[in-house]
C-alpha positions as a Markdown table, in Angstrom:
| # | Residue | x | y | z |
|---|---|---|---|---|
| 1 | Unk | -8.1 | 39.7 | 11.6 |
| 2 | Unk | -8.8 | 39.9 | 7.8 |
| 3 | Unk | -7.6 | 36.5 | 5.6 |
| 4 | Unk | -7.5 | 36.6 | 1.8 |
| 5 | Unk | -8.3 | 33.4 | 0.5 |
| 6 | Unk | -7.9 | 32.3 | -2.9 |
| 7 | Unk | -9.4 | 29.0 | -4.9 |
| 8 | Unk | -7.0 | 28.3 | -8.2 |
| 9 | Unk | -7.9 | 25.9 | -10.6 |
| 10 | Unk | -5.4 | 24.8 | -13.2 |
| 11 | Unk | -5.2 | 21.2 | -14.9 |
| 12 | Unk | -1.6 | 21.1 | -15.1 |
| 13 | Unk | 1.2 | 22.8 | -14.1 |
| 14 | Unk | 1.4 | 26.0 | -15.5 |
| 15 | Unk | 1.9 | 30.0 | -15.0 |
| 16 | Unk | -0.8 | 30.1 | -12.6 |
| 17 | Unk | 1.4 | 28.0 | -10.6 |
| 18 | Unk | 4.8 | 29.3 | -11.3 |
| 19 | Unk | 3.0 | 32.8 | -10.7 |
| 20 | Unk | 2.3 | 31.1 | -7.2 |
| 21 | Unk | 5.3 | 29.7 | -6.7 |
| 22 | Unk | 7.2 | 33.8 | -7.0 |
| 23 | Unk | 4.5 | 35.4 | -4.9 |
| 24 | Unk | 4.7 | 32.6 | -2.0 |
| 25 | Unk | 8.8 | 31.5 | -2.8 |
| 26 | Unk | 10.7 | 34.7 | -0.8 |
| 27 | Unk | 8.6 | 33.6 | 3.0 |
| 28 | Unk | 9.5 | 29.6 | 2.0 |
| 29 | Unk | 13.1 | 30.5 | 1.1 |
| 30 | Unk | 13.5 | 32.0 | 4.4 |
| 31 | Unk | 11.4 | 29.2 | 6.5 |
| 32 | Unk | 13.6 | 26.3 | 4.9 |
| 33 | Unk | 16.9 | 28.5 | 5.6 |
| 34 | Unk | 16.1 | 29.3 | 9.4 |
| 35 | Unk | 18.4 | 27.2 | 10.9 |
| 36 | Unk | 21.1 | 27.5 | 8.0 |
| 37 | Unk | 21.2 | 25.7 | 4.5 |
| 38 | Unk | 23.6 | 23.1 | 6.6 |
| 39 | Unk | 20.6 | 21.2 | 8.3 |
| 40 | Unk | 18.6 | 20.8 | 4.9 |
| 41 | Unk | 19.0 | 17.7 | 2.3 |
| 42 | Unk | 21.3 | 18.0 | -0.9 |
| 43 | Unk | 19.5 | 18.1 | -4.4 |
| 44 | Unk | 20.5 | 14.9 | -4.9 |
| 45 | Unk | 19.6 | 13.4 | -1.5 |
| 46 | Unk | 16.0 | 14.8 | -1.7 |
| 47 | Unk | 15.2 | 13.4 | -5.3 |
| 48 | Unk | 16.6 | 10.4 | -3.9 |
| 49 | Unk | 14.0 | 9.9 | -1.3 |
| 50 | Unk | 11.1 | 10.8 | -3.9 |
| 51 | Unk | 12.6 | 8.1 | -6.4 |
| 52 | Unk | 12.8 | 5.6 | -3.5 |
| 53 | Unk | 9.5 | 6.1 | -1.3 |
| 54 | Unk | 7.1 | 8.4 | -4.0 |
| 55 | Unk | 8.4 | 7.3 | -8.0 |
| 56 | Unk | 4.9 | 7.9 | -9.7 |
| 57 | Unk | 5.1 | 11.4 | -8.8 |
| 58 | Unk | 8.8 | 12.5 | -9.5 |
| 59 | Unk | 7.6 | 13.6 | -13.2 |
| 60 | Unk | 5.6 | 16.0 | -11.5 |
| 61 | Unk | 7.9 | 17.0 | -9.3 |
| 62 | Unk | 10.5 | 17.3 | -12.2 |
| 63 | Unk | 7.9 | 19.7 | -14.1 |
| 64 | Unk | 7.3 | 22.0 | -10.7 |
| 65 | Unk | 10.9 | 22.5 | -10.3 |
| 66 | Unk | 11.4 | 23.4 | -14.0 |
| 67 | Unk | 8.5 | 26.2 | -13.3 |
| 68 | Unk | 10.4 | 27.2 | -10.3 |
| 69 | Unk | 13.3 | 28.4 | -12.5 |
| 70 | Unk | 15.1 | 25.0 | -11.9 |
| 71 | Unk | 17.0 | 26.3 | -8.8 |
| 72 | Unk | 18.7 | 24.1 | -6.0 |
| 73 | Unk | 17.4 | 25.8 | -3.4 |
| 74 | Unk | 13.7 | 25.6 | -4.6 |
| 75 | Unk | 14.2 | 22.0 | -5.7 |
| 76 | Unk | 15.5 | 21.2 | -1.9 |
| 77 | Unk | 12.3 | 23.0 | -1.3 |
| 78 | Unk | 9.9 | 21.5 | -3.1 |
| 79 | Unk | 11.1 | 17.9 | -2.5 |
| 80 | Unk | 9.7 | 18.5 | 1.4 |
| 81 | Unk | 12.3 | 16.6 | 2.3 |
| 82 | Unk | 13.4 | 16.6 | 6.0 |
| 83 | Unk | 12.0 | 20.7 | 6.3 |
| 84 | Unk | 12.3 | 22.7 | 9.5 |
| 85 | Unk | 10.2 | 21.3 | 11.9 |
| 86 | Unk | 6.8 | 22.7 | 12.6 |
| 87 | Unk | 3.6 | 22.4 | 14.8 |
| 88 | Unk | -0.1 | 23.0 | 14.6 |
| 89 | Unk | -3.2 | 22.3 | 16.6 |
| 90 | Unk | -6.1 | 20.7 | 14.3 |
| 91 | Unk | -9.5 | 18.4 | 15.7 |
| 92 | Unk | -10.6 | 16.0 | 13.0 |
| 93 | Unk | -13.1 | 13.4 | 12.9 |
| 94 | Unk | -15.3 | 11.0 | 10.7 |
| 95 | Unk | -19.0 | 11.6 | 11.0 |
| 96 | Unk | -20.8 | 8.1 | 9.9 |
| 97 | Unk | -24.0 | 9.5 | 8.8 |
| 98 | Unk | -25.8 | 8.4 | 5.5 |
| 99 | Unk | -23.8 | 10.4 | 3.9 |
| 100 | Unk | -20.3 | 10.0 | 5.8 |
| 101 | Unk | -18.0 | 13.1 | 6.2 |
| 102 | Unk | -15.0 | 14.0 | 7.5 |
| 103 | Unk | -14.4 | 17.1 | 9.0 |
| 104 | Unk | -11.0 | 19.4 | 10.7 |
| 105 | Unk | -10.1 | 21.9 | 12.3 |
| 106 | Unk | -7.0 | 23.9 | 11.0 |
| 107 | Unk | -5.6 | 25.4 | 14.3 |
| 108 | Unk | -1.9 | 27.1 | 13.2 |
| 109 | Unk | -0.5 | 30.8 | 12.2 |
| 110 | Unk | -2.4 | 32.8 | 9.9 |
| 111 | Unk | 1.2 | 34.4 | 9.6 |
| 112 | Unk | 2.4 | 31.0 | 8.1 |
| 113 | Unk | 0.2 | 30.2 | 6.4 |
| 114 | Unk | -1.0 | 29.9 | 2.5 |
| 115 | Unk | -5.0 | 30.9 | 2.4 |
| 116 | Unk | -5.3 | 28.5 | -0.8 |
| 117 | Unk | -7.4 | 26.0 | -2.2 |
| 118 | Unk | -5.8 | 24.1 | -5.3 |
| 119 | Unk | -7.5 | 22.2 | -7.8 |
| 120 | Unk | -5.4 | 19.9 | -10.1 |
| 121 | Unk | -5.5 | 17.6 | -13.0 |
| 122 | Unk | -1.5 | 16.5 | -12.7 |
| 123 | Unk | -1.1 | 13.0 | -14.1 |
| 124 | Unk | -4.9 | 12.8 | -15.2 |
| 125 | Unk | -6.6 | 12.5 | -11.7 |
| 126 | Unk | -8.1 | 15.6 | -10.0 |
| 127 | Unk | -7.5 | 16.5 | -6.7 |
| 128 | Unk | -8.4 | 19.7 | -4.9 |
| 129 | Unk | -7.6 | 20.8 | -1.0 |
| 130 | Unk | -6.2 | 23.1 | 1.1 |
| 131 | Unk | -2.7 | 23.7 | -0.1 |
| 132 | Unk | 0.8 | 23.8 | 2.5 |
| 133 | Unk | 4.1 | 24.4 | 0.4 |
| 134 | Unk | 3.0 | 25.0 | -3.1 |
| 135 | Unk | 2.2 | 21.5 | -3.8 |
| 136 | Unk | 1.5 | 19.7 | -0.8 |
| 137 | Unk | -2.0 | 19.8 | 1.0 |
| 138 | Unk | -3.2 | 20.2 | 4.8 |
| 139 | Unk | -6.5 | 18.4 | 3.5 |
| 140 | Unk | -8.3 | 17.2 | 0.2 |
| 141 | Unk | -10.3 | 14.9 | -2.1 |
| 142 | Unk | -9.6 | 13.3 | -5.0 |
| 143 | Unk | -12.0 | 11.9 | -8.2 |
| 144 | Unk | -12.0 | 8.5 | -6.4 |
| 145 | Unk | -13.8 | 10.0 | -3.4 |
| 146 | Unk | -11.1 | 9.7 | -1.3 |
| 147 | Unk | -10.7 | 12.8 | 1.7 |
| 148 | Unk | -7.8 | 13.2 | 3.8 |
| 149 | Unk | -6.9 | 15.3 | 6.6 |
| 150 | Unk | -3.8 | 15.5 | 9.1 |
| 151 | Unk | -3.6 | 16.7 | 12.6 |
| 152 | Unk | 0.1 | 17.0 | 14.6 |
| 153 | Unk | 0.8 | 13.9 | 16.4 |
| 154 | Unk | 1.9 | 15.6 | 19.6 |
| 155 | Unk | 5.2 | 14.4 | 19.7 |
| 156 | Unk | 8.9 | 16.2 | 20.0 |
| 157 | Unk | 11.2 | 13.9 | 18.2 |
| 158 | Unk | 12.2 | 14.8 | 14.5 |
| 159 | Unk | 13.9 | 12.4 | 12.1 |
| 160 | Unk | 14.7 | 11.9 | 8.3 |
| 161 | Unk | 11.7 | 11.8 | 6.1 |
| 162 | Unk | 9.2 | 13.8 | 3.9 |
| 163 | Unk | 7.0 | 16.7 | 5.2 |
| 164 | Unk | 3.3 | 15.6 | 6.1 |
| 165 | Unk | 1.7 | 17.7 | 3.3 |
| 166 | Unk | 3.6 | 16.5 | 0.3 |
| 167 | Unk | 3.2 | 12.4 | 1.9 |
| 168 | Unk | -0.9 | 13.9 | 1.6 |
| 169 | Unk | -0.5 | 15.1 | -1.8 |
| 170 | Unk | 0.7 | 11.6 | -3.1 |
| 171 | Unk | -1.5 | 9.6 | -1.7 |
| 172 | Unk | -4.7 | 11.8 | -3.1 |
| 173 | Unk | -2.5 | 11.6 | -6.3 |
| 174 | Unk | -1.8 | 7.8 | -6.4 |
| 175 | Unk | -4.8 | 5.9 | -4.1 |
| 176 | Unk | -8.0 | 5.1 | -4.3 |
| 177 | Unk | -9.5 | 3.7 | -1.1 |
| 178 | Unk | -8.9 | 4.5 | 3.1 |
| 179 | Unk | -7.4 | 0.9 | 2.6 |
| 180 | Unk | -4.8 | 2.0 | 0.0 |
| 181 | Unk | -4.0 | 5.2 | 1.6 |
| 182 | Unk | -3.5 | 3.0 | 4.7 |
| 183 | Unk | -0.6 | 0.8 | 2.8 |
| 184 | Unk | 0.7 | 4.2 | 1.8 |
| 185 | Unk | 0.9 | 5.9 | 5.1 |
| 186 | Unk | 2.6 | 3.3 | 6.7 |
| 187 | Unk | 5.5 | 2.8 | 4.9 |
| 188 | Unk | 6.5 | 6.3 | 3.9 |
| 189 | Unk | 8.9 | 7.9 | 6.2 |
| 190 | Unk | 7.6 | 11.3 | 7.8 |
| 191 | Unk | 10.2 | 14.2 | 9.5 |
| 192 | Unk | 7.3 | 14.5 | 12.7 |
| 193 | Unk | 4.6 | 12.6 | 13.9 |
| 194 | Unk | 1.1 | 13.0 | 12.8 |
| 195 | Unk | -2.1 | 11.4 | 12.4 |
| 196 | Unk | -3.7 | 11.5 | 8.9 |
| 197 | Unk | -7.0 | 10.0 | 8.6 |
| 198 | Unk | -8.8 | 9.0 | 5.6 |
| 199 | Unk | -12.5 | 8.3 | 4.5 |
| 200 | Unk | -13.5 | 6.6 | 1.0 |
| 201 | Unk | -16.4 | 6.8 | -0.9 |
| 202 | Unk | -17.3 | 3.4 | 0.1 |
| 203 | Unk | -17.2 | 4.4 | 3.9 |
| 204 | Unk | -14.5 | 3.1 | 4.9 |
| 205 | Unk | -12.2 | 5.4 | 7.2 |
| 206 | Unk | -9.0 | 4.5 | 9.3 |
| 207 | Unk | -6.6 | 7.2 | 11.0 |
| 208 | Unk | -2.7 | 6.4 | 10.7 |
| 209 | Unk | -0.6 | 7.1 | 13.7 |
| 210 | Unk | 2.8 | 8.3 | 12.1 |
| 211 | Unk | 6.2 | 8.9 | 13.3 |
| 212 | Unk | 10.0 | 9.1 | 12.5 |
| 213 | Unk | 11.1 | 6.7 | 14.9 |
| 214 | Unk | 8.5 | 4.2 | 14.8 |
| 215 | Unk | 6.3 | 2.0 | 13.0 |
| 216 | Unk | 2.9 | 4.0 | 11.7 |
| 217 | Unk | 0.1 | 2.3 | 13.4 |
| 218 | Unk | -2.9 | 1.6 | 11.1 |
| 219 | Unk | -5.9 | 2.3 | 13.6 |
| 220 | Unk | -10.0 | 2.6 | 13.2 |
| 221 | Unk | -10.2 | 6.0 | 15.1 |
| 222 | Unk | -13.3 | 8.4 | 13.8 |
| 223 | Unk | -11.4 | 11.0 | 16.1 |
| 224 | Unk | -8.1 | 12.6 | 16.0 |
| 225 | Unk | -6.9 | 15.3 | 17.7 |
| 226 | Unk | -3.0 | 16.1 | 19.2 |
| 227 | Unk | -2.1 | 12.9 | 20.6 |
| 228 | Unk | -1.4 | 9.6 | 19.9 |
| 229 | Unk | -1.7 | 6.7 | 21.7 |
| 230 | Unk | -0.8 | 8.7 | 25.3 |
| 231 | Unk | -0.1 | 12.1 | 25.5 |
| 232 | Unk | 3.4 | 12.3 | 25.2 |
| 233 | Unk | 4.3 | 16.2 | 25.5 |
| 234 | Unk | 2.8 | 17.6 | 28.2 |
| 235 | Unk | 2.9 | 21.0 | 28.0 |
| 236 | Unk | 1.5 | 20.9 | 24.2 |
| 237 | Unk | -1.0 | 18.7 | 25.1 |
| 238 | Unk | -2.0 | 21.2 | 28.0 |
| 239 | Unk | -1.8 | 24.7 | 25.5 |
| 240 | Unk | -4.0 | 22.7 | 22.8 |
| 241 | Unk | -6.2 | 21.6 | 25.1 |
| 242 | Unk | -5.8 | 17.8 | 22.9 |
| 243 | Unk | -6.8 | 15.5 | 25.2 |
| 244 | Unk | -10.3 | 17.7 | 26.5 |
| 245 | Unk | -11.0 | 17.9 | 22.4 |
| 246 | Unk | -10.7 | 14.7 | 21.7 |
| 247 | Unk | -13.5 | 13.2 | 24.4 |
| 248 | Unk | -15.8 | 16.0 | 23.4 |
| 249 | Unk | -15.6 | 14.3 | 20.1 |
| 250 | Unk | -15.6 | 11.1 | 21.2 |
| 251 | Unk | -19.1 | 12.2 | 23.4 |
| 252 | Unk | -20.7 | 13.6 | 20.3 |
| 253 | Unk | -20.3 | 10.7 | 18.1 |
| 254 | Unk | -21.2 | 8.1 | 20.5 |
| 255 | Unk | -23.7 | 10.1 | 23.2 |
| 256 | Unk | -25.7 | 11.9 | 20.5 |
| 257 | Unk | -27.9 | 11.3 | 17.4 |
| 258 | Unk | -26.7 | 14.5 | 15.4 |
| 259 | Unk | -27.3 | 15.8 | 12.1 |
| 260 | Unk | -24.1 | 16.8 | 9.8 |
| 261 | Unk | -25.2 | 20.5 | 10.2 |
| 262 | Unk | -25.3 | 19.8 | 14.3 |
| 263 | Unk | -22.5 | 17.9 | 14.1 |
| 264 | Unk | -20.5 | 20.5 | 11.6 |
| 265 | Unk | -21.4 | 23.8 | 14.0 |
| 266 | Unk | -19.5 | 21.7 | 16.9 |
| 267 | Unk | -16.3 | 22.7 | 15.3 |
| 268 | Unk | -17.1 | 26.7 | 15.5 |
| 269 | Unk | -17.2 | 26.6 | 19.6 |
| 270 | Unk | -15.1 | 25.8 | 21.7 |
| 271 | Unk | -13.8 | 23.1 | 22.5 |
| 272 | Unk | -13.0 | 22.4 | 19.1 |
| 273 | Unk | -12.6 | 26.1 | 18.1 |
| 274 | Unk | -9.7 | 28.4 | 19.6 |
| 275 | Unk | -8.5 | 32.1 | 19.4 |
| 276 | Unk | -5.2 | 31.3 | 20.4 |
| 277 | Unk | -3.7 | 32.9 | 17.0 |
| 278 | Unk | -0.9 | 34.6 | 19.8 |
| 279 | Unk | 0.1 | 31.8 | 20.3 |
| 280 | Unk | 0.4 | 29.8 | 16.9 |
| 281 | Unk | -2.7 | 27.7 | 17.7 |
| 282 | Unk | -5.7 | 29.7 | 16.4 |
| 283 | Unk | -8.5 | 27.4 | 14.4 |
| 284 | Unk | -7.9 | 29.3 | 10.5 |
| 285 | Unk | -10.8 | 27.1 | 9.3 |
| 286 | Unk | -13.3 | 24.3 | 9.3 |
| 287 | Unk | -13.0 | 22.0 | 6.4 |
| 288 | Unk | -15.8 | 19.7 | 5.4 |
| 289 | Unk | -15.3 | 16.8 | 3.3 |
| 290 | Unk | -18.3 | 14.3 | 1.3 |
| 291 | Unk | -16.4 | 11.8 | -0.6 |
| 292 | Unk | -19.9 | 10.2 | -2.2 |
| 293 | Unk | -20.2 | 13.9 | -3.6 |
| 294 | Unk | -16.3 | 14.8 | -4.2 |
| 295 | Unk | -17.2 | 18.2 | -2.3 |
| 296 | Unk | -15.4 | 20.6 | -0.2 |
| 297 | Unk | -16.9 | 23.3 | 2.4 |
| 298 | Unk | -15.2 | 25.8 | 3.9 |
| 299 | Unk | -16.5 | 27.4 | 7.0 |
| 300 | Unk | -16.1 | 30.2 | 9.5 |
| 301 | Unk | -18.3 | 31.9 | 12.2 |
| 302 | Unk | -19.5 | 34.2 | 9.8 |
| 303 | Unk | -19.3 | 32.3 | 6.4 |
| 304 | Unk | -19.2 | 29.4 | 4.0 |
| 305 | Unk | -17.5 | 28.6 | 1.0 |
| 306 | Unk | -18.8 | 25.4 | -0.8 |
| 307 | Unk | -16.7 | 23.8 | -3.4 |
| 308 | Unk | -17.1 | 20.7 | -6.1 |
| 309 | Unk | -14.2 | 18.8 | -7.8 |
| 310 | Unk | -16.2 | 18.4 | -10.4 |
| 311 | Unk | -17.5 | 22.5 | -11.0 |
| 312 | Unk | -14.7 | 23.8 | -9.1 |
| 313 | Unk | -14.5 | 28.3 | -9.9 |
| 314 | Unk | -11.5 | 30.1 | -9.3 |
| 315 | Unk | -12.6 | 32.7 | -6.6 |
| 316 | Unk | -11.1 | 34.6 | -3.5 |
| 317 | Unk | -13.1 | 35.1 | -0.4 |
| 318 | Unk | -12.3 | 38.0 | 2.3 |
| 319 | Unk | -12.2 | 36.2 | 5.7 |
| 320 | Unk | -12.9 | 37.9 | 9.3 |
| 321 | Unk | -11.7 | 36.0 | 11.7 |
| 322 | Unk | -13.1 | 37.1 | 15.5 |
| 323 | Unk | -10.5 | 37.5 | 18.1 |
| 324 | Unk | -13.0 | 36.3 | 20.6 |
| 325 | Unk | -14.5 | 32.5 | 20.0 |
| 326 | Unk | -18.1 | 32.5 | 18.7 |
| 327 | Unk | -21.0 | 31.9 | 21.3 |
C-alpha cells in the first residue's frame, strides 16, 4: 500500500490552505453528512461552543471559514463540533531520557485519512503536526516546546462537545506547559473519550483521561494506549489488542535501560505495530516528538522523515506501507 504524504508550510491562512480545504472538502462533506445533516449542530450552535469553551481562536476560525467560501455546511464542518463519531487504535508514551520524548502510534484507515503535516504561524505562534480535518491535529509541537498526542479512549458513549483534533489544535495554539494544557483538557467538552497526553520542554508530562459524560481525569501516565481506567469495551479492547500494548510499554519503560533509538524501533513491531488496515486499525505512522529541540520524526519500516519547527520544508514523501508487520 502506497501513501502520499505531504509537509505544507504556510504562516497564515492562505491559498495553500483554501487549495487544501477544495482538494480534501468533497470526502469531509460526505463523512459529516453520513447520518443526515439532522444529527449535526446549527451554524450558530457550533460558533456558539467555540465562543464559550475556545474564544482566542474564533478569529482564526472566522478567517478559515472565509477561505472555505463562507458556506454553512463547511462552517458546521470546520467548527468540529459534535462530528460523526469515529475510532482509531494509537500506542503512545513518554520516554524520560535526557532528552525526553514522546512518541505514537497512529493506528486508523489510510482510506480516512489526511497524509499531512501542517506548519503554522496563525496568531503569531508556530505549531506544526499531523493534521485531522483541515485544521485540527492527531499530534504536534508548538514554539514553547510543548508535544501532544491523542489515542481513543476505548469507550462507546458519545455526547455534545468538540472533535479531539481541533480541542489538540487549541491547546498547541494557546498553552505553554503539560500543566496548562492540563487546565485546558479538562474543562473542554469532547464528543468521545480519549486520552491526550502532553510533554513540555521542562519535562513535565501528564496524560488526560477525557470523556462526554464525565469529569477528564488529570493523570501522570508515561503510557496510553485504548483504555482508560478499565477496559470498558470489550470487544475493541480485544481487536486492538489495548490492554497487551499497554504492559509491553509499561515493561519497557520500567524493566529496561533503553536508548531513544531502542526505545523508538519498539513502535515498528508488534505489539505496538499492526497490519490490521482491513479492519480500520492499521499503524499509518510512528511520530516522534523532542520538545527541548521543537522536532518532529516521522517513521516507517522502511523510512524516516525528520522535521524542525524552526527549518520546517514543504515536501511530500512516497510511503510503502507492508501488508505483513516488520520482523
Amino acid at each position: 500500500m502506497e501513501l502520499l504524504w505531504r509537509a505544507i508550510s504556510e504562516a497564515e491562512p492562505g491559498p495553500k490552505w483554501a487549495r487544501l480545504f477544495a482538494e480534501y472538502w468533497p470526502d469531509y462533506q460526505r463523512w459529516w453528512l453520513r447520518n443526515g445533516l439532522d444529527e449535526r449542530a446549527t451554524y450558530w450552535e457550533s460558533r456558539q461552543a467555540l465562543v464559550t469553551h475556545m474564544p482566542e481562536i474564533v478569529p482564526l476560525y472566522d478567517q478559515l471559514c472565509a477561505l472555505a467560501g463562507g458556506g454553512d455546511l463547511a462552517a458546521r464542518f470546520l467548527s468540529f463540533y459534535n462530528p460523526p463519531p469515529y475510532l482509531s487504535g494509537c500506542s503512545q508514551a513518554v520516554w524520560q531520557g535526557a532528552d525526553p520524548m514522546l512518541v505514537r502510534n497512529y493506528d486508523y484507515s489510510p482510506n480516512a485519512f489526511d497524509c499531512l503535516v501542517l506548519h503554522t504561524t496563525w496568531q503569531g505562534r508556530k505549531v506544526m503536526g499531523t493534521a485531522d480535518g483541515l485544521w485540527g491535529l492527531v499530534d504536534g509541537v508548538n514554539d514553547a516546546g510543548l508535544a501532544v498526542s491523542l489515542t481513543f479512549g476505548g469507550r462507546r458513549v458519545v455526547g455534545t462537545g468538540f472533535g479531539v483534533p481541533l480541542i489538540l489544535r487549541y491547546v498547541l495554539q494557546t498553552c505553554d506547559t503539560a500543566e496548562q494544557a492540563g487546565a485546558a483538557l479538562a474543562r473542554l467538552p469532547t464528543h468521545m473519550s480519549y486520552n491526550v497526553t502532553v510533554l513540555d520542554a521542562k519535562r513535565k508530562f501528564l496524560t488526560v483521561l477525557m470523556g462526554p459524560d464525565r469529569p477528564a481525569q488529570i493523570t501522570h501516565a508515561a503510557v496510553a494506549t485504548n483504555h482508560q481506567e478499565r477496559v470498558e469495551w470489550e470487544a475493541h479492547a480485544r481487536m486492538t489488542a489495548t490492554v497487551e500494548r499497554e504492559r509491553y510499554l509499561l515493561q519497557r519503560l520500567t524493566l529496561h535501560v533503553e536508548s531513544q533509538e531502542k526505545f523508538t524501533r519498539a513502535f515498528l513491531r508488534p505489539p505496538l505495530y499492526s497490519t490490521a488496515f482491513d479492519r480500520g486499525f492499521g499503524t499509518l505512522y510512528t511520530a516522534v516528538y523532542r520538545p527541548r529541540r521543537r522536532s518532529m520524526e516521522l517513521r516507517w519500516p522502511a523510512a524516516t522523515w525528520p522535521l524542525s519547527l524552526d527549518a520546517f520544508e514543504d515536501g511530500h514523501r512516497t510511503i510503502y506501507t507492508p501488508q505483513m508487520a516488520p520482523q
